[in-house]
Every structure is written in C-alpha cells, then in structure tokens.
C-alpha positions in Angstrom: -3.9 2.6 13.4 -5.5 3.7 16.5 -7.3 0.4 17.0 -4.1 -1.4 16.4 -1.7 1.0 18.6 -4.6 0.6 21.9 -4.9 -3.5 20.8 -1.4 -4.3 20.6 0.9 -1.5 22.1 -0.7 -0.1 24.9 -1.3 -3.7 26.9 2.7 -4.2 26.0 4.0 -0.8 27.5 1.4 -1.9 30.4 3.5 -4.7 30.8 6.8 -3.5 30.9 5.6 -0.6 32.8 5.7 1.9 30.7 2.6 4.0 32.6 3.7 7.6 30.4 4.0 5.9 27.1 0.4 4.0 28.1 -1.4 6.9 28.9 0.3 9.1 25.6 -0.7 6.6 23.3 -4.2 5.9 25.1 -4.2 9.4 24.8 -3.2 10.2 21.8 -5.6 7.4 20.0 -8.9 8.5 21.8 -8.1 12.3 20.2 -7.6 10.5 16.5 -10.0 7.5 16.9 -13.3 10.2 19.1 -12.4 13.5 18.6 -15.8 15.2 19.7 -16.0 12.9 22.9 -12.1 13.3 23.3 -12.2 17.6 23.3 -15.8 17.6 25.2 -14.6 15.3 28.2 -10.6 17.0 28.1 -12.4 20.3 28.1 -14.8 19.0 31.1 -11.7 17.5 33.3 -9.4 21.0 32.7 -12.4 22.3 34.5 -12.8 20.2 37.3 -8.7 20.6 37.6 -9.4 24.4 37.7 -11.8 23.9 40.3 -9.9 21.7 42.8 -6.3 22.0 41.8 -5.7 24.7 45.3 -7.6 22.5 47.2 -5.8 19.1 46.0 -2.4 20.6 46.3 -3.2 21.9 49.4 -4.5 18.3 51.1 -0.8 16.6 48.9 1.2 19.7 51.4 -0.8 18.6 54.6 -0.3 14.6 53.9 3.4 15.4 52.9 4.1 17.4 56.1 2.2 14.6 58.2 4.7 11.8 56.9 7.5 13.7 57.3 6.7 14.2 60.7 6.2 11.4 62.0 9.0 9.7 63.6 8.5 5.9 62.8 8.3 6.8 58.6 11.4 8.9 59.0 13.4 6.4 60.4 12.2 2.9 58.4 11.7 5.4 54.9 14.0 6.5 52.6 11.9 9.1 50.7 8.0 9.7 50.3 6.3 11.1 47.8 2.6 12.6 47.4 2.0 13.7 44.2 -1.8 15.3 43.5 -2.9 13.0 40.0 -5.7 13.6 37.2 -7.4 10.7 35.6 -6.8 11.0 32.2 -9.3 11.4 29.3 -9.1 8.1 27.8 -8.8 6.7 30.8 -12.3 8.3 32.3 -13.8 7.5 28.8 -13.4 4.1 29.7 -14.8 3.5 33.0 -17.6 5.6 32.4 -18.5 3.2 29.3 -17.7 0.5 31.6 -19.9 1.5 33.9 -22.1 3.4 32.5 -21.9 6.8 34.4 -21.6 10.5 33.7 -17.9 12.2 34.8 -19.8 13.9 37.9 -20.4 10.4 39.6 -17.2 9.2 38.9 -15.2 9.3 42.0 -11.6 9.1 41.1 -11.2 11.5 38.7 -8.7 13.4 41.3 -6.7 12.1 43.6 -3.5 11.6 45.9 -0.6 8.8 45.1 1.4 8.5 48.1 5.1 6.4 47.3 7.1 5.2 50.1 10.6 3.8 49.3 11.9 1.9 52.5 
C-alpha cells in the first residue's frame, strides 16, 4: 500500500494543497516501504536539528524583528510570518537519490519560510 498511497494520494493532496497530509503520508510510507534508511537518515536530521535549532531560531527572531520594523512592510502588510523549517526525511531521501549526494552536501535541509499577507 505504500507504493499506491505515494503513487496515487500524495500527488492528489499536492494538488489540493494539502502540504501536512503530503509530508505524513510521504512520511509515513518511507518508515513502512525503507525502514533502515528511514530511522538512519531521521536519526541523522534530529541531529543536525539539535545542532542548529538555537542558531536557526535565533536568525527566524532577527528576520522577524527586521520586518516588523521596517516602516514600508508595516504599512502595505497585514501580518508576516518567519517560521524556522526542517526538510523532512522522505523528502531528503529523495533529492539525495535524485541527485545523488550524501545529507552533508545537501543545502536545504534547514531553513527560513518567510509569509507575507498584504
């Protein structure tokens, strides 16, 4: 079934826009369908999260307090977000098969998502 859900229901909630049901059931399949690779590259990316989650948060509070203070944002934006984001396991699993890399030189594996709502 794990085949089937990441063939046929995980392109559909990409569709619709479903980004937490995606990355569950991406999730969720690569722990049933590659459980060694699945635990070894989870238990890899807790670590680099350990490792940079301070420093992360710390760059989302600078950005935040950058936007907010600046006068053109404040007045043509309604809210802004930054939110500090982890690839997920699945997802990294993927591009480095894709490309055919280790996690170390991938270079997205952390990063900042910064929403605007005008």
């Amino acid at each position: 079934f794990a085949a089937q859900t990441l063939n046929v229901f995980v392109p559909i909630a990409h569709r619709l826009g479903m980004w937490y049901f995606k990355t569950e059931l991406e999730e969720l399949c690569f722990a049933v369908s590659k459980p060694q690779a699945f635990r070894k590259l989870s238990s890899s990316l807790q670590q680099v999260h350990a490792e940079y989650s301070s420093l992360l948060e710390e760059a989302a509070a600078r950005i935040r307090a950058a936007l907010k203070a600046d006068p053109i944002l404040r007045t043509h934006t309604e809210s802004i977000r930054v939110q500090a984001r982890m690839k997920s396991a699945y997802s990294a699993w993927s591009k480095m098969r894709r490309k055919q890399v280790t996690l170390t030189e991938l270079h997205d594996v952390l990063g900042l998502r910064i929403i605007f709502k005008p």
